[in-house]
Backbone bond lengths (Angstrom), bond angles and torsions (degrees), N, CA, C in turn:
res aa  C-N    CA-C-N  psi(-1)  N-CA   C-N-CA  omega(-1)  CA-C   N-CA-C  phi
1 X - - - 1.448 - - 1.526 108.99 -
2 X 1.371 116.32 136.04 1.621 117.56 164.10 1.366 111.38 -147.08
3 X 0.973 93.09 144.42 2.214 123.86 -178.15 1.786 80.14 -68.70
4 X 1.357 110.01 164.42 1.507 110.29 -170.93 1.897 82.46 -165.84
5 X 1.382 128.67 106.11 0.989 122.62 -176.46 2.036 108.03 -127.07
6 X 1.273 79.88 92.29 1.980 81.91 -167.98 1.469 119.78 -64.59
7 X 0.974 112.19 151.97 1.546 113.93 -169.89 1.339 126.22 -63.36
8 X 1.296 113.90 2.35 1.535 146.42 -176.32 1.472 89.43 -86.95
9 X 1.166 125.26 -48.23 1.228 101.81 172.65 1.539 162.84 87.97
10 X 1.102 151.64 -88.24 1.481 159.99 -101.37 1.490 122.11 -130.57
11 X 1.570 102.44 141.46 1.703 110.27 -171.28 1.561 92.54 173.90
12 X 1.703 84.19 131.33 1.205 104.54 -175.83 1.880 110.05 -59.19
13 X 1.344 108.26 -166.82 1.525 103.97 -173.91 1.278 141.92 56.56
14 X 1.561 111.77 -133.50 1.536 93.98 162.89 2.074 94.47 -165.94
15 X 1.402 97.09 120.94 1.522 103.90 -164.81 1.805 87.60 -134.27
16 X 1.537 92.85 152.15 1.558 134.65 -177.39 1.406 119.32 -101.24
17 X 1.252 126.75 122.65 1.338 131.15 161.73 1.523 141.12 -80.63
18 X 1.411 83.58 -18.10 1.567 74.39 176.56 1.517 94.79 -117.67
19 X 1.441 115.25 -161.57 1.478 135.03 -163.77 1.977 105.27 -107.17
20 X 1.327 87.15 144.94 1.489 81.26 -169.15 1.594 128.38 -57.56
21 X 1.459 92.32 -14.78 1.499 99.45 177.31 1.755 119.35 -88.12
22 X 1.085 116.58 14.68 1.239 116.43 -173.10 1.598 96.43 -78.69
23 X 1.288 119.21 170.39 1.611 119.91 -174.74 1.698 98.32 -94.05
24 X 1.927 117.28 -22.96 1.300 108.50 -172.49 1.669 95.60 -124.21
25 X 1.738 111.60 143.73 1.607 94.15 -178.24 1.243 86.87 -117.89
26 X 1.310 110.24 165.91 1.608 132.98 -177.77 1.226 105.98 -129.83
27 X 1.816 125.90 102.64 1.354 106.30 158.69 1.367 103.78 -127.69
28 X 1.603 94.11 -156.98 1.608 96.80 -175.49 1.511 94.65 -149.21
29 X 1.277 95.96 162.31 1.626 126.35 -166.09 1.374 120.90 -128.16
30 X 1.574 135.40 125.11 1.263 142.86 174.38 1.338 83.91 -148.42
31 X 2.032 85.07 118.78 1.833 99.28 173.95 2.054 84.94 -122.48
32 X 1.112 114.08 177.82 1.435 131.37 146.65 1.385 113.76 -105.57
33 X 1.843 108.24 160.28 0.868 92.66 -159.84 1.342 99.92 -84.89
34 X 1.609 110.37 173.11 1.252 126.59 -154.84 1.401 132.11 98.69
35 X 1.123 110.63 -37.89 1.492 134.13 -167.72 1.497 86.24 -54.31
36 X 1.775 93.16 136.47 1.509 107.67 168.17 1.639 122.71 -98.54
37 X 0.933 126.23 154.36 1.224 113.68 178.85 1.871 109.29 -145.53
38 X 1.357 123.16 88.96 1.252 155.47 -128.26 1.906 87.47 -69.71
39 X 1.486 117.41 121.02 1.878 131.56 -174.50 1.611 83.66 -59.08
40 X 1.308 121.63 109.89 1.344 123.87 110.37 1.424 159.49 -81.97
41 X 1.312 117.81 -179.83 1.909 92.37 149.71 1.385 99.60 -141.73
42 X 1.103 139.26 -166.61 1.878 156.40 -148.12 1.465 83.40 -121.23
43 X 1.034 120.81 135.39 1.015 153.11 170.49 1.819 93.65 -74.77
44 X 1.676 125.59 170.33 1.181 112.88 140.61 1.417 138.79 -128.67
45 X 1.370 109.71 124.58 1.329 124.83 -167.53 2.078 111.09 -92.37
46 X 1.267 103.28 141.47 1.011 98.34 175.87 1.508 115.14 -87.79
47 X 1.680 132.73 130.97 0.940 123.73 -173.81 1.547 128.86 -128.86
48 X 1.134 140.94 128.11 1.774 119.95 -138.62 1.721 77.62 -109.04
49 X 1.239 112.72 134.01 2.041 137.38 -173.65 1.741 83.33 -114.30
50 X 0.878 106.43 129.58 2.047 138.55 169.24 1.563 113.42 -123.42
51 X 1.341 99.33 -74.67 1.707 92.99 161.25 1.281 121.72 -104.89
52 X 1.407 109.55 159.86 1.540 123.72 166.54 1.424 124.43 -85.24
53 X 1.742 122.79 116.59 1.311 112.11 -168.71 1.849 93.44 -122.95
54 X 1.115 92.63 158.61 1.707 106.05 -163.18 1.604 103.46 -115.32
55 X 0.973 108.27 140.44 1.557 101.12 -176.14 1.671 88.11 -127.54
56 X 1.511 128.22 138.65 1.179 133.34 -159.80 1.641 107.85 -119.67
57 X 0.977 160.06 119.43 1.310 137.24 143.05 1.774 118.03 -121.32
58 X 1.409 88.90 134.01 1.741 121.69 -159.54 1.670 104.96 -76.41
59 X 1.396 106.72 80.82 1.569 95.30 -163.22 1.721 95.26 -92.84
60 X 1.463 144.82 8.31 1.013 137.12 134.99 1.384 115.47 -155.15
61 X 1.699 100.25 169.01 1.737 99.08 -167.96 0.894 135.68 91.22
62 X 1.569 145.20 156.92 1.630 129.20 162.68 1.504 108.07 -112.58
63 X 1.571 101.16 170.94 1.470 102.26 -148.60 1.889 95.19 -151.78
64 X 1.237 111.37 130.23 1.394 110.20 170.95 1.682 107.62 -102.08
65 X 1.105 96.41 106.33 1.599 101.31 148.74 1.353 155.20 -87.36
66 X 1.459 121.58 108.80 1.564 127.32 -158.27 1.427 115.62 -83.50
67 X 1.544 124.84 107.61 1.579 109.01 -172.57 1.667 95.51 -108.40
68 X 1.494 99.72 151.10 1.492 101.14 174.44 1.867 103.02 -157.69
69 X 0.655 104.96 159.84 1.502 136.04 -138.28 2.259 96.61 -72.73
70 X 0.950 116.35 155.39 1.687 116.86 -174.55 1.654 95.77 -56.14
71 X 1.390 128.31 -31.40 1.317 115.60 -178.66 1.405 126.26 -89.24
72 X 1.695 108.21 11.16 1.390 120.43 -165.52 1.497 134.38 63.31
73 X 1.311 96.40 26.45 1.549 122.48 161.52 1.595 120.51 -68.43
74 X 1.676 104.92 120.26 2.097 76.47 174.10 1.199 107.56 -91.13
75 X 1.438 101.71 168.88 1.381 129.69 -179.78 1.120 114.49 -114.41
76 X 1.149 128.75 -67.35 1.812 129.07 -161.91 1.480 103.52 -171.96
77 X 1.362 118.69 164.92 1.588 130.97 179.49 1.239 95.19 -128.24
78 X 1.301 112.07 154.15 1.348 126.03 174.14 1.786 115.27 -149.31
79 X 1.366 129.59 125.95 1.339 124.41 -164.88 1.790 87.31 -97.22
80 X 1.735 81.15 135.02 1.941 116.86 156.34 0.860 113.25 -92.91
81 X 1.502 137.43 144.88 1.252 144.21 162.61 1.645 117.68 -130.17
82 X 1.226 116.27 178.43 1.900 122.82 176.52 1.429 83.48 -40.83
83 X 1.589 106.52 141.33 1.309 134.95 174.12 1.417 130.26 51.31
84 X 1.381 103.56 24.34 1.450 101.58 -178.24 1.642 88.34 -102.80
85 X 1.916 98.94 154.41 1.872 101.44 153.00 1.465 118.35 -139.06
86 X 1.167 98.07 149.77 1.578 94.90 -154.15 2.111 82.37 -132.86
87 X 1.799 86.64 142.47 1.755 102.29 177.63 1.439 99.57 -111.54
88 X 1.636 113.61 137.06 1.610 125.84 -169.23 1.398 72.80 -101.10
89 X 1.754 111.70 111.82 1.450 96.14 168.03 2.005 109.96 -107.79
90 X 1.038 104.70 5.09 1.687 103.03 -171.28 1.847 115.27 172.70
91 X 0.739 116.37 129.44 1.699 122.23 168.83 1.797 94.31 109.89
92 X 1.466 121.15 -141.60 0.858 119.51 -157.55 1.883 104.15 -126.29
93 X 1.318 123.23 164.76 1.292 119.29 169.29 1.403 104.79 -169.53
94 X 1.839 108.67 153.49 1.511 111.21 177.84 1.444 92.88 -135.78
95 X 0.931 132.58 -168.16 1.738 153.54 -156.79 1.756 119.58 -158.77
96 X 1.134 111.64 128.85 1.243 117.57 177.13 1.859 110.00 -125.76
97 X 1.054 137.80 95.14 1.166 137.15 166.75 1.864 129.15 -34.40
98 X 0.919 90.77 83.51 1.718 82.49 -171.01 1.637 104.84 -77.75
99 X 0.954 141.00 -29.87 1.313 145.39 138.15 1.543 132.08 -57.26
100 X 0.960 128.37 -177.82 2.102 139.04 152.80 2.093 86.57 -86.49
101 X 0.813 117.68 123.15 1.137 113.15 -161.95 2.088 107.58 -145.10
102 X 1.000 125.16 121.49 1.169 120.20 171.05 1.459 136.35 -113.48
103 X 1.590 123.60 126.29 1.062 143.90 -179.52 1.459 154.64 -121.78
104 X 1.811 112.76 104.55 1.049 121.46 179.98 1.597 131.63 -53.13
105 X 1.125 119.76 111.53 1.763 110.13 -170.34 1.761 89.47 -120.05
106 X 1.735 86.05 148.20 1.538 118.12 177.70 1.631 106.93 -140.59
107 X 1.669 101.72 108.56 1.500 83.85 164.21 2.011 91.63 -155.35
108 X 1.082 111.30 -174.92 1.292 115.93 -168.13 1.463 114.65 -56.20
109 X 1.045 138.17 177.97 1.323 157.11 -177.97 1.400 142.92 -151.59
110 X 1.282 149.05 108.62 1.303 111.93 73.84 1.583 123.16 -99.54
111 X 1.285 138.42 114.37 1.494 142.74 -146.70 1.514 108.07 -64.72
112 X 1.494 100.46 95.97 2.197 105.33 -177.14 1.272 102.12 -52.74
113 X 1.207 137.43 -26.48 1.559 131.00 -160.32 1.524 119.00 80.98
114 X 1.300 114.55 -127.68 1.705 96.23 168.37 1.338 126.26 -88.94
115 X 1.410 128.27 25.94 0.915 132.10 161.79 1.458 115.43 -96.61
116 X 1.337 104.77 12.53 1.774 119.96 -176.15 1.631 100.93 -92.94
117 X 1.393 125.40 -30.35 1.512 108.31 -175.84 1.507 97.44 -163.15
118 X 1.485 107.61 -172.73 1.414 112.02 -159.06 1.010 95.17 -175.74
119 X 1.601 106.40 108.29 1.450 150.63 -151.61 1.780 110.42 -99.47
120 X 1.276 102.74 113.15 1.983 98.23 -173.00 1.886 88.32 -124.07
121 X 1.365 86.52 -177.98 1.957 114.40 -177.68 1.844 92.71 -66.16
122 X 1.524 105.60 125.19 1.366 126.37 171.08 1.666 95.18 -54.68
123 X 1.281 110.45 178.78 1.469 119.30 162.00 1.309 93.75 -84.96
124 X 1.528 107.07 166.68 1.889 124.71 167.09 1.749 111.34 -84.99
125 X 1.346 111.88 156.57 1.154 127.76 -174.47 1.972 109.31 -47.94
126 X 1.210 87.48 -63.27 1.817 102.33 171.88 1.195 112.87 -54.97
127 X 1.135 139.26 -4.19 1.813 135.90 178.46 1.659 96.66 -111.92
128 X 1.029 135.57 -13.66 1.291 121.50 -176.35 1.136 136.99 -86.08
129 X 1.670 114.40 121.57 1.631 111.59 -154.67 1.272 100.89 -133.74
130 X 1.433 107.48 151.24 1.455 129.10 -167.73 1.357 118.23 -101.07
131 X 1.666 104.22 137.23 1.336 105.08 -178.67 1.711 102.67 -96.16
């Protein structure tokens, strides 16, 4: 599953995409200017991480993304481009660069190495369908 939030964009306030229980949240923000937004800091909470979710943003280029299912089933592709961000929230996904393309990733930490994921056969060119 992934949040897919295109750079198109827009809404006033400030609204959330995912569900509070996710381990990574994704929202978005439209203030005017002026708008205050009162110095805090995070308190610290202890928080138990199971899966790893990736939060992506496409700061140039376009980008095909392959999602497929927790058993490594595909599902569908969907193209990113400049300013889109998209949250890997569950199942599986790979990337194909259709551009020189550059990308910021945010997701939890501390980085297991290869005990962080587990890498199978992409789908083929001829099976790939667009949402």
């Amino acid at each position: 599953m992934g949040i897919l939030v295109k750079s198109s964009y827009e809404k006033e306030g400030i609204s959330f995409f995912t569900p509070n229980d996710f381990s990574q949240q994704l929202g978005y923000m439209k203030r005017e200017k002026d708008y205050f937004i009162e110095p805090h800091v995070h308190n610290p909470v202890e928080r138990q991480v199971v899966w790893t979710q990736e939060v992506l943003f496409i700061k140039s280029g376009r980008v095909r993304v392959d999602f497929y299912n927790d058993d490594k089933v595909y599902l569908e592709s969907r193209i990113v481009k400049k300013g889109d961000v998209i949250l890997l929230a569950s199942g599986g996904h790979g990337f194909c660069m259709l551009e020189t393309s550059e990308i910021i990733e945010v997701k939890q930490g501390p980085y297991s190495g290869d005990k962080d994921k587990t890498r199978f056969t992409p789908v083929s060119k001829e099976n790939i369908r667009y949402k």
